[in-house]
C-alpha positions in Angstrom: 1.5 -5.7 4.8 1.6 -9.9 4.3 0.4 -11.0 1.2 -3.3 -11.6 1.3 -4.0 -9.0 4.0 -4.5 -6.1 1.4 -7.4 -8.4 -0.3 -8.8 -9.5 2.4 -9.1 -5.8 3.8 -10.2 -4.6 0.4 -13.2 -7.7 0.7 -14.4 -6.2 3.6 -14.0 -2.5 2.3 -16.4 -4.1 -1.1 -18.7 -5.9 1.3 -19.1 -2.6 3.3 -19.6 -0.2 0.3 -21.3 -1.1 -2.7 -22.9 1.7 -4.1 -18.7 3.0 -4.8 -18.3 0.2 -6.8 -21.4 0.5 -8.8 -20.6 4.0 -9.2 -17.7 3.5 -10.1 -19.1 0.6 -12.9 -21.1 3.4 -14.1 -18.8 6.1 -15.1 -16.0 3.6 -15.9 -18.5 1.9 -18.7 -19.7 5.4 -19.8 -15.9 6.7 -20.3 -14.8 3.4 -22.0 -17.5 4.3 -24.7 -15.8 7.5 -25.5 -11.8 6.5 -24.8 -9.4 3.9 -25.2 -7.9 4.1 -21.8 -8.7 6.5 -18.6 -7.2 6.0 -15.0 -9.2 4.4 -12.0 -8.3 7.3 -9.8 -9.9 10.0 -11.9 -13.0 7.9 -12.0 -12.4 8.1 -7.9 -11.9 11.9 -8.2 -15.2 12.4 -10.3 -16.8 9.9 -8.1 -15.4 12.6 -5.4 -16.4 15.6 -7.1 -20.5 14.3 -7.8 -21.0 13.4 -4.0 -19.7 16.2 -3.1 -22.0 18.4 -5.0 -25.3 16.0 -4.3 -24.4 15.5 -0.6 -22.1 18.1 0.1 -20.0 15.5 1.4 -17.5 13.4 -0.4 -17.1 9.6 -0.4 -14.6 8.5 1.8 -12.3 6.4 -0.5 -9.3 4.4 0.7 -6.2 5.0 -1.6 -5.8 1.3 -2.4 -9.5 1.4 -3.6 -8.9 2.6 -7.3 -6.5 -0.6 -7.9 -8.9 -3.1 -6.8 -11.7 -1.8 -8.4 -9.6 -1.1 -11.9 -9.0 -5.2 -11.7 -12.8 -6.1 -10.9 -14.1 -4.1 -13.8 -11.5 -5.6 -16.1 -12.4 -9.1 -15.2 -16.0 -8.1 -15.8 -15.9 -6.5 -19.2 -13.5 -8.2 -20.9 -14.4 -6.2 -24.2 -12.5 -3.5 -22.4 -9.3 -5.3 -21.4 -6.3 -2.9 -21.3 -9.0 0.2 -21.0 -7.2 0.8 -17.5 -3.1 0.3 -17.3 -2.2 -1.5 -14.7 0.8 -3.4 -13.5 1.5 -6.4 -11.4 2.1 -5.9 -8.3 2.8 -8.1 -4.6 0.2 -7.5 -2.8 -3.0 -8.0 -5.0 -1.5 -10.2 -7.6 0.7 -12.5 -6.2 -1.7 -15.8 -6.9 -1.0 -15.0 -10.4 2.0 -15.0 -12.5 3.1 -11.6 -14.2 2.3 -13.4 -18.0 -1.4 -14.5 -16.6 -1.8 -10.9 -15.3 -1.4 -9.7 -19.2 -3.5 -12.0 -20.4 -6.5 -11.0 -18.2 -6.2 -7.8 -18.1 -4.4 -6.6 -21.4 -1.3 -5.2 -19.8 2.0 -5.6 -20.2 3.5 -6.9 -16.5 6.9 -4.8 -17.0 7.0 -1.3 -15.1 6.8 1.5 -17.4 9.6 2.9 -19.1 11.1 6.2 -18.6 11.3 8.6 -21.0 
């Protein structure tokens, strides 16, 4: 995928399906008051589990979804920076340089180490 395709996609995903974002707001804010960090895709997988047992049907999430949304959170509550861990990547941050990514988002732009 060319740069620039995966956010565009992802714009029209957003525009599409609002309510998973403001879900996903909800319980991201409620778990940041009890923990320092938590992981975008088990937010997705409870989001998962409550429509499943209201609807009987789960949202249909795209994979790429948790990343975008993990970013868009971050950039609107910045008194949780660093509450998800994320890492530069290609795709959705090339406009930005790997330093600029830490400083929004609290992270360190270096790939994890192995242990």
């Amino acid at each position: 995928m060319k740069q620039g395709e995966l956010i565009a996609w992802f714009n029209v995903y957003h525009d599409d399906n609002p309510d998973q974002y403001e879900f996903f707001c909800k319980l991201a804010s409620q778990m940041a008051e009890k923990r320092d960090h938590y992981g975008a895709r088990s937010i997705i997988e409870v989001m998962r589990w409550y429509t499943s047992l209201d609807a009987g049907e789960p949202y249909k999430i795209a994979n790429d979804v948790p990343a975008f949304y993990a970013r868009k959170w971050t950039m609107a509550n910045q008194q949780h920076k660093g509450f998800f861990r994320m890492k530069w990547t290609k795709h959705i941050d090339y406009m930005i340089s790997r330093e600029r990514f830490n400083d929004i988002y609290g992270q360190s732009s270096e790939a994890p180490k192995q242990v």
